[in-house]
C-alpha positions as CSV (number, residue, x, y, z in Angstrom):
1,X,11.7,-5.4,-16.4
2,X,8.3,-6.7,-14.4
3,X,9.7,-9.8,-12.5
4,X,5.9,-11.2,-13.2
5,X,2.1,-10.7,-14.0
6,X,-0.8,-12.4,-12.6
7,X,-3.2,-13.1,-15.1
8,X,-7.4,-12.8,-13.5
9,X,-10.2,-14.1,-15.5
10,X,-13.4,-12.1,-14.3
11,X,-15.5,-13.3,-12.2
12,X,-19.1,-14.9,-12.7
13,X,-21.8,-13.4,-14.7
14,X,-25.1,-14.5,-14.6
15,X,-24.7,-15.1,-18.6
16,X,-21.3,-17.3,-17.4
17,X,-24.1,-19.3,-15.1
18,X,-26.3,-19.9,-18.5
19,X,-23.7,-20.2,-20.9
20,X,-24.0,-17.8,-23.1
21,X,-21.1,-16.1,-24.9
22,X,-20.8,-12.9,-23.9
23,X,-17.7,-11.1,-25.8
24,X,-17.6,-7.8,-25.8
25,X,-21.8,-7.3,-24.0
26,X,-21.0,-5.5,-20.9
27,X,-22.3,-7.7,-18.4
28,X,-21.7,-7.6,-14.8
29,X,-20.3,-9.5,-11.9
30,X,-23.0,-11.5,-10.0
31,X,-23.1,-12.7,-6.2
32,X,-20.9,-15.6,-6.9
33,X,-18.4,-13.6,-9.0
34,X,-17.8,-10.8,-6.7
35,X,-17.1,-13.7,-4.3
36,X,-14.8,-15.1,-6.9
37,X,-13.1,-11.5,-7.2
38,X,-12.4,-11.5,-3.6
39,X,-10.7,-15.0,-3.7
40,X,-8.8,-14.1,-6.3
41,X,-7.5,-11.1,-4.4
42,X,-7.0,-13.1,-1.0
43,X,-5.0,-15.7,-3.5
44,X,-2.2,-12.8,-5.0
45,X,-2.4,-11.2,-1.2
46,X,-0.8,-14.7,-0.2
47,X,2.6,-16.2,0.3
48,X,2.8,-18.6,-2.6
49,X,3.6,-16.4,-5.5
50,X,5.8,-14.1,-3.8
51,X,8.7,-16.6,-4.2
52,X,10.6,-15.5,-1.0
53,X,7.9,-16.9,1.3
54,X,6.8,-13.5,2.5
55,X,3.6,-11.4,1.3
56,X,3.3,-11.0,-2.4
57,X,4.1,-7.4,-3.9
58,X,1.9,-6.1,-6.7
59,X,2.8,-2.8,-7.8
60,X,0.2,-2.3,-10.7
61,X,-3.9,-3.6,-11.2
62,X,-5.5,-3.1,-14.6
63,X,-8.2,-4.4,-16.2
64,X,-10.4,-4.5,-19.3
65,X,-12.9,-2.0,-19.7
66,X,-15.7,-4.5,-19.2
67,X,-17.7,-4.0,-16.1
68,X,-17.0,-7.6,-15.1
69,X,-13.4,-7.0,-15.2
70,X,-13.3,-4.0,-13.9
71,X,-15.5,-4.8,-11.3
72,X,-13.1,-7.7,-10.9
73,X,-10.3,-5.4,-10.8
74,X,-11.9,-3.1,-8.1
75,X,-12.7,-6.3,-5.5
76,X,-8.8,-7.5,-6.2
77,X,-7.4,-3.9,-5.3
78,X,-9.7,-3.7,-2.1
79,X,-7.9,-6.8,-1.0
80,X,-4.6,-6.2,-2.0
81,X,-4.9,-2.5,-1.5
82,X,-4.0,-1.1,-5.4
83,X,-6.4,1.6,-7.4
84,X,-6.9,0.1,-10.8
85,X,-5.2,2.0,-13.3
86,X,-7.0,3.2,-16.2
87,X,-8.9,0.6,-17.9
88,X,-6.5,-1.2,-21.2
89,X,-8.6,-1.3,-24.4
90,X,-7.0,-4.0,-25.8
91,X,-7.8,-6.4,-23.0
92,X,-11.6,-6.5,-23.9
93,X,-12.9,-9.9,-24.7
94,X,-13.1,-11.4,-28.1
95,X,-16.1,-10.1,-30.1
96,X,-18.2,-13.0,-31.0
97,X,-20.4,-11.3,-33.9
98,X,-24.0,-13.0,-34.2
99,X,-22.8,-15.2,-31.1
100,X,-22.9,-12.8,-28.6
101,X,-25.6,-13.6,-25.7
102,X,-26.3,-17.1,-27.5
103,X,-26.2,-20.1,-25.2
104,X,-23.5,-22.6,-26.6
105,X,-23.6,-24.8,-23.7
106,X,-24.1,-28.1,-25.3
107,X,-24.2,-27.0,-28.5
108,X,-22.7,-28.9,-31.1
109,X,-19.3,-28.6,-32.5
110,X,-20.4,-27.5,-35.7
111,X,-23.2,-25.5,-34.9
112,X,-20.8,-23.4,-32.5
113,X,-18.3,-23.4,-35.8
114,X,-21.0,-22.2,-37.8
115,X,-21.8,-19.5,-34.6
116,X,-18.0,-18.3,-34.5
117,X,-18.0,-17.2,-38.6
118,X,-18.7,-13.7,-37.7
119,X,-16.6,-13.9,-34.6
120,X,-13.5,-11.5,-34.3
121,X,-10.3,-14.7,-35.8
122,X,-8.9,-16.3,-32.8
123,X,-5.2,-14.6,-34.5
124,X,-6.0,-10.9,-33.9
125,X,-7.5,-12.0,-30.7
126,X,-4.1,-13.1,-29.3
127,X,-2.3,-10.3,-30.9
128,X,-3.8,-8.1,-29.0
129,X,-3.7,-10.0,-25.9
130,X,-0.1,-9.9,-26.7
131,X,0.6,-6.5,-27.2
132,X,-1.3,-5.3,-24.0
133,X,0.9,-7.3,-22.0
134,X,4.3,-6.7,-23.7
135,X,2.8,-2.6,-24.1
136,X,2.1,-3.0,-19.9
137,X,5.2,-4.8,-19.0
138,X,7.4,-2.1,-20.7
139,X,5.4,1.1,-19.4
140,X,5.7,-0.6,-15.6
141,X,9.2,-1.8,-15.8
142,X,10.4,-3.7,-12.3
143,X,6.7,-3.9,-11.4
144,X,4.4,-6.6,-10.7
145,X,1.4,-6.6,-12.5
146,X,-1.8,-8.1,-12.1
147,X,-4.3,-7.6,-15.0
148,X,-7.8,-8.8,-14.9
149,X,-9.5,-9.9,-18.6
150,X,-11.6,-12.4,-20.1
151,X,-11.6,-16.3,-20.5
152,X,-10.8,-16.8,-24.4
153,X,-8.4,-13.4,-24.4
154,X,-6.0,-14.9,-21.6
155,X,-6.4,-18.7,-23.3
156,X,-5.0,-17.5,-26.5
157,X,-2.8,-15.0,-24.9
158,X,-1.3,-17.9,-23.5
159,X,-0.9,-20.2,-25.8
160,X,0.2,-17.5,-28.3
161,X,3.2,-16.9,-25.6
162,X,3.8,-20.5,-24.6
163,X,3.6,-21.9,-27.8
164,X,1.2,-24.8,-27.2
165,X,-2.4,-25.2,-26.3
166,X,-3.9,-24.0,-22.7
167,X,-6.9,-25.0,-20.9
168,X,-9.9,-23.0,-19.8
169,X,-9.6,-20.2,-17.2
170,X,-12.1,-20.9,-14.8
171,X,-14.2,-17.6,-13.5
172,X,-11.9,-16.0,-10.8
173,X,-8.8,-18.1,-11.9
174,X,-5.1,-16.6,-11.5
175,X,-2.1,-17.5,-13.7
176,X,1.0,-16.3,-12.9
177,X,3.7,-15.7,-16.0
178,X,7.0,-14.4,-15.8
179,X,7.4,-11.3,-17.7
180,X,10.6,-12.1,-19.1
181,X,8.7,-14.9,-21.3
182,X,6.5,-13.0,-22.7
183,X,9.3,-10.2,-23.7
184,X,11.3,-12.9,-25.3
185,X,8.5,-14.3,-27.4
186,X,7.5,-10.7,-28.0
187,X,11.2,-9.3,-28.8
């Protein structure tokens, strides 16, 4: 069994920078998000999440098939010197219907509720979050994986594993979860 995965939020877009909702609109990384990509790899290339003090091991990169993450993904594996794999269908973003590309920064709660009626349900979201990871963990067993995906996937990913609400991923963020959790939550 995979000892752990490192969970990647893409990095920047210029429709993060506007706020727009982008779902499942292939956008790409900008300046700043390639930068972010890079940190990100530089943070799993590190000491702290290798738990022995020495450098981390990751044995497997994946992504969405989303340019950002897989652009993401590419700028991660040039750091920590991994090819991503082939690209996991079930790690795109959430499809946000007549949302996509419409700016919902300050938006009003019940205008974005209104927004989100044709979006993909939040449940099915997390269900295939789910799967992808428990579907990875078990074709890479004893590996470390790192898998780079969008913002409101990993969040409800997350909580669907955990079992209680998590915060925002922030562009270029990593969060590291023991596979073992998400096998026994998964069965």
């Amino acid at each position: 069994m995979a000892s752990r995965l490192a969970l990647v939020r893409h990095g920047e877009t210029d429709w993060n920078a506007e706020g727009r909702l982008q779902g499942q609109t292939d956008i790409p990384l900008n300046a700043v998000g390639r930068g972010q990509a890079r940190a990100a790899g530089h943070e799993l290339s590190g000491p702290a999440g290798s738990g022995a003090g020495g450098p981390a091991r990751w044995d497997v990169l994946v992504s969405s098939p989303l340019a950002r993450a897989a652009q993401t993904a590419s700028h991660i594996g040039g750091v920590l010197g991994l090819a991503a794999r082939r690209p996991v269908a079930d790690l795109m973003e959430r499809h946000y219907g007549d949302g996509e590309g419409r700016v919902v920064v300050g938006l009003p709660r019940h205008d974005l509720d209104r927004l989100l009626l044709t979006a993909e349900p939040e449940r099915d979201v997390a269900e295939r979050g789910v799967r992808a990871l428990a579907g990875l963990v078990r074709e890479h067993p004893e590996s470390n994986i790192v898998v780079v995906a969008h913002g409101t996937l990993l969040r409800l990913t997350l909580e669907a594993i955990l079992g209680e609400r998590h915060p925002r991923l922030l562009n270029g963020q990593v969060v590291e979860l023991d596979a073992a959790l998400l096998l026994s939550r998964t069965g």
